[in-house]
C-alpha positions as a Markdown table, in Angstrom:
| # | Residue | x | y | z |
|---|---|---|---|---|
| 1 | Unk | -26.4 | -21.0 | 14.6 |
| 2 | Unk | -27.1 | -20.2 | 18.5 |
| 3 | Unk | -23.5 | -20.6 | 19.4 |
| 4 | Unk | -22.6 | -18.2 | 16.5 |
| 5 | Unk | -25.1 | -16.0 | 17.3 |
| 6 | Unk | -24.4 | -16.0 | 21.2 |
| 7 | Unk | -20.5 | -15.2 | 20.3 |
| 8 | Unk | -21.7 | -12.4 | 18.2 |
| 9 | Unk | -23.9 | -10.8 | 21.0 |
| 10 | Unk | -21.1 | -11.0 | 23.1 |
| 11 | Unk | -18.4 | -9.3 | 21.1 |
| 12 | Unk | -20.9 | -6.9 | 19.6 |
| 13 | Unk | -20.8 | -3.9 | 22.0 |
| 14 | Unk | -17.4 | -4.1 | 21.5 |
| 15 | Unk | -17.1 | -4.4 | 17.8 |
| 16 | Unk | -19.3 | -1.2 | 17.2 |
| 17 | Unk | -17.5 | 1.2 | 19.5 |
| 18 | Unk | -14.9 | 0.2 | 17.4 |
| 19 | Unk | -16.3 | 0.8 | 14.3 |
| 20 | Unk | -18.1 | 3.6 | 15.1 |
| 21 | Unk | -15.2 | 5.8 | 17.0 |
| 22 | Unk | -13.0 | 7.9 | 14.5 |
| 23 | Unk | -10.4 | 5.6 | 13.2 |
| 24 | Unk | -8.3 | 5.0 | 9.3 |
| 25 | Unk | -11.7 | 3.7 | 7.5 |
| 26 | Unk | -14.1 | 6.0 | 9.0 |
| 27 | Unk | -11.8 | 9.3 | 8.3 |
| 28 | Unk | -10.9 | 8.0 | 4.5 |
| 29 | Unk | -14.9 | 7.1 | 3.8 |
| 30 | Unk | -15.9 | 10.6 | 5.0 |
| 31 | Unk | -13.0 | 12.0 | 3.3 |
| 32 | Unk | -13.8 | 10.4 | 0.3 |
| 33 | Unk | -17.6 | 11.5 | 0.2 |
| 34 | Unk | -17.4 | 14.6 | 0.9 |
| 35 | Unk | -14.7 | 15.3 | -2.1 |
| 36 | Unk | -16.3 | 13.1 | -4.4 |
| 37 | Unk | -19.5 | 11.7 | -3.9 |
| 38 | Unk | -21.0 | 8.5 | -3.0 |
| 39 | Unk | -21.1 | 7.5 | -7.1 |
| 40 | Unk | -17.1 | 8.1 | -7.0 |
| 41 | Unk | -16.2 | 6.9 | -4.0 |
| 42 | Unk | -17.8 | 3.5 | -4.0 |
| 43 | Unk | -14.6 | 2.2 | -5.0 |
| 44 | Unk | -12.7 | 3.1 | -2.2 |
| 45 | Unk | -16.0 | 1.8 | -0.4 |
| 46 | Unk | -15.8 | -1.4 | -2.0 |
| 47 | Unk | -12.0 | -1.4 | -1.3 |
| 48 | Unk | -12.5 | -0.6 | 2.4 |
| 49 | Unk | -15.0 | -3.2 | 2.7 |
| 50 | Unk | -13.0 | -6.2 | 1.0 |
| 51 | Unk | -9.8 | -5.2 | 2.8 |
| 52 | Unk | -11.5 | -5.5 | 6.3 |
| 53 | Unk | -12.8 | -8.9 | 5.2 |
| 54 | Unk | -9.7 | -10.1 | 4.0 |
| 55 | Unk | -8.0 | -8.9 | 7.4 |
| 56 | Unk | -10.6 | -10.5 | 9.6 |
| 57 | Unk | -10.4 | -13.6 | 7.7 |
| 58 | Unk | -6.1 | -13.3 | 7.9 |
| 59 | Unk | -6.6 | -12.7 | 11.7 |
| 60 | Unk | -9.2 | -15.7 | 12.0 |
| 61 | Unk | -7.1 | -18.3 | 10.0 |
| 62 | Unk | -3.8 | -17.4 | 12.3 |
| 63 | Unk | -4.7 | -16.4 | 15.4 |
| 64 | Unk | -3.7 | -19.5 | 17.2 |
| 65 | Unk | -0.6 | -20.2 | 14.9 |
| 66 | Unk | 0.4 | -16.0 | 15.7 |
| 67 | Unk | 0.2 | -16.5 | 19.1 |
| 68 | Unk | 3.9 | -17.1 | 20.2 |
| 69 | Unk | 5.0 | -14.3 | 17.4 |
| 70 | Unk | 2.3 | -12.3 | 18.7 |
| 71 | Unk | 4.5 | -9.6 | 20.3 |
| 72 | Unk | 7.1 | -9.0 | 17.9 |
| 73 | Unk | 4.3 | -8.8 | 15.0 |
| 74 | Unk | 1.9 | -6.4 | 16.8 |
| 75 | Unk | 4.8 | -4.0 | 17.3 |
| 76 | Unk | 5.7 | -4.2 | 13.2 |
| 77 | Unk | 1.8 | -3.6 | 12.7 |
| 78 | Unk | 1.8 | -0.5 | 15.1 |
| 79 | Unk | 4.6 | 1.3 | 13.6 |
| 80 | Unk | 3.5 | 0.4 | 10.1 |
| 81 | Unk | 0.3 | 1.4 | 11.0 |
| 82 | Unk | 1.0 | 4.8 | 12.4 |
| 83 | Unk | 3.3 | 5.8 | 9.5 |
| 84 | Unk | 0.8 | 5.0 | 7.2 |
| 85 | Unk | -2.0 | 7.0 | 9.3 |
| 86 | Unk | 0.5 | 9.9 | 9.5 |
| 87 | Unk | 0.9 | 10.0 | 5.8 |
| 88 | Unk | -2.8 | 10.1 | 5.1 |
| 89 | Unk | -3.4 | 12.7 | 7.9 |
| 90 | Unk | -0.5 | 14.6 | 5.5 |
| 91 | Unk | -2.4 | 14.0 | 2.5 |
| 92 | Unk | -5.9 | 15.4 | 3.9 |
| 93 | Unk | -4.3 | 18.2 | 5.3 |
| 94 | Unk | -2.7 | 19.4 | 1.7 |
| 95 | Unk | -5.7 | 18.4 | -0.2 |
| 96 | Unk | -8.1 | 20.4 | -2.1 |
| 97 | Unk | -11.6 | 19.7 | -3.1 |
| 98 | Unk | -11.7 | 18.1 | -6.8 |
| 99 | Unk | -12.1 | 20.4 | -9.7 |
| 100 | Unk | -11.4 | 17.0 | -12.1 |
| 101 | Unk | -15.3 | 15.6 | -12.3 |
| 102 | Unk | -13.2 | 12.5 | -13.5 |
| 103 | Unk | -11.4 | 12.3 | -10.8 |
| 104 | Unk | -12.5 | 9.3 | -8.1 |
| 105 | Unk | -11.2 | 7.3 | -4.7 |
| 106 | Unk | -9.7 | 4.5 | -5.8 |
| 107 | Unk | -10.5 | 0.5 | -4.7 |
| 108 | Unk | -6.6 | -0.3 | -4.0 |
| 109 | Unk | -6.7 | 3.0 | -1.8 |
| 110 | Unk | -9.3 | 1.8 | 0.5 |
| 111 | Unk | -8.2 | -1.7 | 0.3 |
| 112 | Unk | -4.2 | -1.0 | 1.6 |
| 113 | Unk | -5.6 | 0.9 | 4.0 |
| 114 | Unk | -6.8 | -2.4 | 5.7 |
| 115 | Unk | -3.3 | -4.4 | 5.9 |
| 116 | Unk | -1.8 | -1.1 | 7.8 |
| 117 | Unk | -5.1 | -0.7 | 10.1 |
| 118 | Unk | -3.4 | -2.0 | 13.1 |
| 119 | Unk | -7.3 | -1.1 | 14.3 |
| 120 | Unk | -8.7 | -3.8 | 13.1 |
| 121 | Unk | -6.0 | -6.2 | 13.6 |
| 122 | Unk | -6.1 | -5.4 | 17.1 |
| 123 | Unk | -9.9 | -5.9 | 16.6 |
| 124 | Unk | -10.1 | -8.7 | 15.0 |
| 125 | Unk | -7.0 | -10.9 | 17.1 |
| 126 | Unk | -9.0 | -9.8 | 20.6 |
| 127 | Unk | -12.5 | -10.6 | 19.3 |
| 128 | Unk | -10.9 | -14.4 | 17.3 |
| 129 | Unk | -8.6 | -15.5 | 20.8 |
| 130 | Unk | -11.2 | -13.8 | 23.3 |
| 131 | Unk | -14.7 | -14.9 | 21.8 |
| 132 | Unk | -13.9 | -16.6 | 18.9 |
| 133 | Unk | -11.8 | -19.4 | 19.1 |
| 134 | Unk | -12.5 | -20.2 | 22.8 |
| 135 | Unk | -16.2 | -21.3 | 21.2 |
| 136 | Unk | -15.4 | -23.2 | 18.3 |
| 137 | Unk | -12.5 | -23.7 | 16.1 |
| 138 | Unk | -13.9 | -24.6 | 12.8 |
| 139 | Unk | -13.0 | -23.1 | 10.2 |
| 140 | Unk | -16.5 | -21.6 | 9.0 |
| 141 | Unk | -17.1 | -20.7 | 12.3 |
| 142 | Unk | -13.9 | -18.3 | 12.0 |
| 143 | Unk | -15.1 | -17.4 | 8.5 |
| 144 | Unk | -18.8 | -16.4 | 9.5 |
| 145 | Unk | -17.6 | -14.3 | 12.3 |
| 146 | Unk | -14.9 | -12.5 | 9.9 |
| 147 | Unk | -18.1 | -11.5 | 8.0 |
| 148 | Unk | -20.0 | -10.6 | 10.9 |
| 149 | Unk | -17.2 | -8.4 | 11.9 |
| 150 | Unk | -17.0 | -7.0 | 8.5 |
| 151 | Unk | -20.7 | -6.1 | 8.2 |
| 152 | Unk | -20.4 | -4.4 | 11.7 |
| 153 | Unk | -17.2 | -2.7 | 10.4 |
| 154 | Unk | -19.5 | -1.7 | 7.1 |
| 155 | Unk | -21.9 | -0.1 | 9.3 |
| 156 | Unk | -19.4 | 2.0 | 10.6 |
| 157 | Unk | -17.1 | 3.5 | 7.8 |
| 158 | Unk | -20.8 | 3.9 | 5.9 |
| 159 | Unk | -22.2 | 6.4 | 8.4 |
| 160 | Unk | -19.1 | 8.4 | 8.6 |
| 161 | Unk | -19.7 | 8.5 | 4.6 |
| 162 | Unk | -23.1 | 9.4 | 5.0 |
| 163 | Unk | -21.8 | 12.3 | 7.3 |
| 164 | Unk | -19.6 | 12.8 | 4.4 |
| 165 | Unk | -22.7 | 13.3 | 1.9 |
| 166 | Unk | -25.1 | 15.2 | 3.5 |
| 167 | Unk | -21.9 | 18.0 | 4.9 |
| 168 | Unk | -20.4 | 18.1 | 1.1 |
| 169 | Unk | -21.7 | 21.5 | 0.4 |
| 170 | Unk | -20.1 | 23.2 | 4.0 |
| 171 | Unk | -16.8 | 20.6 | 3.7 |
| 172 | Unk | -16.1 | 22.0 | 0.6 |
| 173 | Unk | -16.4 | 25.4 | 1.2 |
| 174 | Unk | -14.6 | 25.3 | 4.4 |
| 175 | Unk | -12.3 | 22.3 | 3.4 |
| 176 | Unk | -9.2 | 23.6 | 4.8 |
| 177 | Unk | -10.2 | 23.8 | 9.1 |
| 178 | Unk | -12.1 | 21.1 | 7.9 |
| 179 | Unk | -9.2 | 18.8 | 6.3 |
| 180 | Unk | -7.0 | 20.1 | 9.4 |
| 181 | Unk | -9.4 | 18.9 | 11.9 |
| 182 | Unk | -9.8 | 15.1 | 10.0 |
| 183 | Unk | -5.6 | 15.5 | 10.1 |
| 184 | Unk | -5.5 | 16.2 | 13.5 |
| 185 | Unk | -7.6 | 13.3 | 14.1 |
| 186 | Unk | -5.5 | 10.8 | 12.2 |
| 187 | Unk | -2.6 | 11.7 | 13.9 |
| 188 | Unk | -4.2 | 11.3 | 17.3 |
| 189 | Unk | -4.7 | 8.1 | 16.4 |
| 190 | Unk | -1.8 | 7.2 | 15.2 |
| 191 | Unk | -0.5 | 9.1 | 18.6 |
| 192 | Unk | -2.6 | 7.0 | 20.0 |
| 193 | Unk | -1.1 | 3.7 | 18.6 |
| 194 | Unk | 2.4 | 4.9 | 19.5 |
| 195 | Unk | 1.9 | 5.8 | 23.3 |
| 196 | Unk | -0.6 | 2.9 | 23.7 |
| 197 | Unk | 2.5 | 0.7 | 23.1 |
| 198 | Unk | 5.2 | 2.2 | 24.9 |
């Protein structure tokens, strides 16, 4: 448990800049609250949460097998990544606060988002080979550090929701700058992704 703990310390800082700075989860959970709600949005919450998980445990399990491909497959993931990240910056931009009280984020929504999220691919695969793996290769040590990494991951996307929840009343009202502005920010990151690799 000291080992684990020690690793965590290690990778921590790191971990929650990452989750903390605007990125794909933390734009959608806002996004999400602020049109809907936390009661309607906990399933894109829940999809968010699960898809980072699964990820982190994907990155964990073959993160020494992925090694040799590692190049070829990180550029796939960045391209992929930034299309996807452009289309939901398109989506925000042309999207209108909910008349349909029916109407919620979906779990699948939050949950894709996660296998296109080169952001935590590239999280997880430096925090597995850098801290991870060098400290233990067992596979529950892999596993409890893919939870560790979701929970600090959690933390993240749920205070840009709780942003989300207590600035419904001005996002709505002034959801267009606003929806432009959370656009903007998507496609600087998937800019970001796209110059960071050339």
């Amino acid at each position: 448990m000291s080992v684990l703990l020690s690793v965590i310390a290690a990778y921590f800082p790191y971990a929650a800049v990452t989750a903390f700075t605007p990125g794909p989860n933390n734009i959608l959970a806002l996004h999400a609250v602020s049109q809907f709600g936390w009661r309607r949005s906990q399933k894109v919450i829940y999809g968010i949460a699960a898809g980072f998980l699964s990820v982190m445990l994907i990155c964990g399990f073959f993160c020494w097998g992925l090694s040799q491909f590692l190049p070829a497959i990180s550029t796939a993931l960045i391209y992929l990544g930034a299309l996807y990240i452009i289309w939901l910056a398109w989506h925000i931009a042309h999207s209108q606060p909910e008349a349909d009280e029916g109407r919620q984020a979906s779990f699948l929504q939050g949950f894709a988002l996660q296998f296109v999220n080169v952001k935590i691919y590239m999280l997880g695969i430096t925090i597995f080979t850098a801290y991870v793996l060098p400290s233990s290769s067992e596979p529950l040590f892999a596993a409890n550090n893919a939870l560790a990494l979701t929970l600090i991951g959690t933390a993240g996307f749920l205070t840009w929701g709780l942003a989300g929840s207590l600035l419904q009343k001005f996002i709505n009202r002034y959801y267009r700058p606003f929806n432009l502005l959370m656009a903007a920010i998507l496609l600087l990151c998937a800019l970001d992704l796209l110059l960071g690799h050339n």
